[in-house]
N, C-alpha and C positions, 0 to 999 in steps of 0.2 A: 519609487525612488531609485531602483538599481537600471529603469532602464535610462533615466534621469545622469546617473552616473555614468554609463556606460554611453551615452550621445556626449557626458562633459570627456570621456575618454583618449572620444576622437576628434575634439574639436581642439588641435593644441592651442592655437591663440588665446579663445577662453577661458579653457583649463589656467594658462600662464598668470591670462589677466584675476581670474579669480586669486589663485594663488599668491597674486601681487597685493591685493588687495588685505588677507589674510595676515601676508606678510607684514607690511606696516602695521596694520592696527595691532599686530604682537608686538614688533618692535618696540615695546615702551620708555627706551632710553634714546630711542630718535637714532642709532650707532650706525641703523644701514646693515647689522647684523645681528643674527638669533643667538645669545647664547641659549647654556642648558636649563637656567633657571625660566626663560621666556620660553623656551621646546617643550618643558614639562607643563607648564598653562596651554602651552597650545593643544598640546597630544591629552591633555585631561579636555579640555571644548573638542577636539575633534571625538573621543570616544562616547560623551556622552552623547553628543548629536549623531554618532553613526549606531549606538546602544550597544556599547562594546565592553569589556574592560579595561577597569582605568589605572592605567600603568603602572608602574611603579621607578621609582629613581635612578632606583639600576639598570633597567630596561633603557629609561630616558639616553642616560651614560652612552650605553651599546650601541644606540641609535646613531647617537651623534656622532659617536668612532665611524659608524659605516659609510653615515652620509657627508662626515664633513673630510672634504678631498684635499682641502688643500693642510690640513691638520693642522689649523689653528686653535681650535677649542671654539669657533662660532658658525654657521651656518648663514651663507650669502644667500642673495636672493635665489641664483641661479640653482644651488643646493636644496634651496626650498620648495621649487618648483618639481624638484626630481622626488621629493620625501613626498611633493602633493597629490601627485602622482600615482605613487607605490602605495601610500594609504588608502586612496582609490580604489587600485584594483585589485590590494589585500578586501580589502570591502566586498566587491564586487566576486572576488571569487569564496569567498565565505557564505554571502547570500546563495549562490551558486550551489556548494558543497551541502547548503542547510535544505536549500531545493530538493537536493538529489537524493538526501538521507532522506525527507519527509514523502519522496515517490517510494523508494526501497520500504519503509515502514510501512505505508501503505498498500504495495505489493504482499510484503511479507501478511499484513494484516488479512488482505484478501487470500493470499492462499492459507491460511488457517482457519477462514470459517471456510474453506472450498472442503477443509480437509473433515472438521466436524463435521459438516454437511453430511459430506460420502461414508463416514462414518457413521451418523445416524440410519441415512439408509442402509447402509452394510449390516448391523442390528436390526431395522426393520424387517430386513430381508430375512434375516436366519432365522427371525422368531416365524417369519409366514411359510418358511420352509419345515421349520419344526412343527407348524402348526398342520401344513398336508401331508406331511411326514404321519403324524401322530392320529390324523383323521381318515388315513388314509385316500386322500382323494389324489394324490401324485400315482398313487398305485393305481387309480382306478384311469387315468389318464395311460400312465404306461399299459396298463392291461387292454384299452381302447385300441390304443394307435399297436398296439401288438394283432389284435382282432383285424384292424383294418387293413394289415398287410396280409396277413394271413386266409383273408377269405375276400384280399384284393376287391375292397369296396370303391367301386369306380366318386372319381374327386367331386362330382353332383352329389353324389347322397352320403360324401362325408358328416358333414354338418347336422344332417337328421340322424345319421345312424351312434354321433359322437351324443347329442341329446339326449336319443331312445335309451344311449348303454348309461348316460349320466345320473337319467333318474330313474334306471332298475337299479344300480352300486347302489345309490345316494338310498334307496332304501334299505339296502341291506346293510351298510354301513350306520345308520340313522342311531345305534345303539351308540355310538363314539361320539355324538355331536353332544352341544349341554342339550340339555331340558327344550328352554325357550328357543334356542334355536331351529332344533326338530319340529315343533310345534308352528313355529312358522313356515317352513318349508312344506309340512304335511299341509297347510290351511292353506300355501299359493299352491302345491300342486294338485288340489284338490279341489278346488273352485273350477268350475265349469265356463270355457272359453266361447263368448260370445263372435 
C-alpha cells in the first residue's frame, strides 16, 4: 500500500483527480465547500482506512485553521487537494518511521543474542580453563613447549615428542582425573595398535 501511496505521490493529476472525487462525495450539502463538521467525517474514513487514530474535534478545529487560507471557516476544493496530499505523506512517513524502528528492534534484537551467545561461551571457556587449570593438563602443555625449546626439538618431531610427553604427564597426573575417565583413557592407551 505505501508504495501505492507513494506512485499516487507523484503523480499530481491523479492525486488532484482522486482528491476531487473524495471531495464531492464529502461535500453533503452540495456548497462546493468542506466545513468542519464534513472535515471531521472525512478525517474519521481517512483514519480508519489508513489504520490510524481517530481524531478528535479539537484536532479537526486545528486542522482547519492551518489548511483553510483564505479563513472563512470552510475548505475549497483547492485547500482539499493540499490536506490530500499532507495526509499522504504524513502516512507515508510514519509507515516509514515504523519501518525504521522495526530494523533498529531487530538489530538491537540480534545483537543481544550476539552478546548471550559470547557470553555463554566466555563461561564455557572459564569453566575448560578451570577445568586444565585443576587437572593440570595446561601445566603439562606449558611444561612441554618449555622442554621443546629447551632441548630445541627440531619442528618434524614436535608432534611425536608433544604425544610421548602427553601420555608419560597424562599418567602421572591420572590421580586428578574422576574415576571413569582414567579408566578410559588407561583402556584406549592400553589396547595394542594394529
Amino acid at each position: 500500500m505505501a508504495d501505492a501511496i507513494r506512485k499516487l505521490l507523484k503523480d499530481e493529476k491523479q492525486l488532484t483527480q482522486i482528491a476531487s472525487t473524495v471531495f464531492s462525495e464529502s461535500d453533503s450539502d452540495k456548497s462546493g465547500f468542506i466545513d468542519e463538521k464534513e472535515l471531521y467525517k472525512i478525517m474519521v474514513k481517512a483514519c480508519a482506512a489508513l489504520n490510524c487514530d481517530k481524531p478528535t474535534q479539537g484536532q479537526v478545529k486545528e486542522l482547519l485553521k492551518r489548511i483553510d487560507h483564505n479563513k472563512d471557516g470552510k475548505v475549497s476544493l483547492d485547500e482539499y487537494v493540499i490536506l490530500f496530499k499532507m495526509i499522504l505523506q504524513q502516512y507515508v512517513k510514519n509507515l516509514e518511521e515504523g519501518e525504521e524502528n522495526k530494523r533498529e528492534d531487530e538489530s538491537r534484537e540480534e545483537r543481544k543474542k550476539e552478546t548471550e551467545i559470547e557470553n555463554q561461551v566466555n563461561k564455557q571457556l572459564q569453566l575448560f580453563e578451570k577445568y586444565l587449570e585443576d587437572s593440570g593438563i595446561s601445566t603439562a602443555f606449558q611444561i612441554i613447549y618449555t622442554e621443546i625449546l629447551m632441548k630445541k626439538i627440531d619442528s618434524e618431531n614436535v608432534f611425536t615428542y608433544t604425544a610421548m610427553r602427553l601420555r608419560q604427564i597424562g599418567k602421572e597426573i591420572a590421580h586428578l582425573l574422576p574415576e571413569n575417565l582414567t579408566a578410559k583413557l588407561v583402556d584406549h592407551n592400553d589396547k595394542p595398535r594394529h
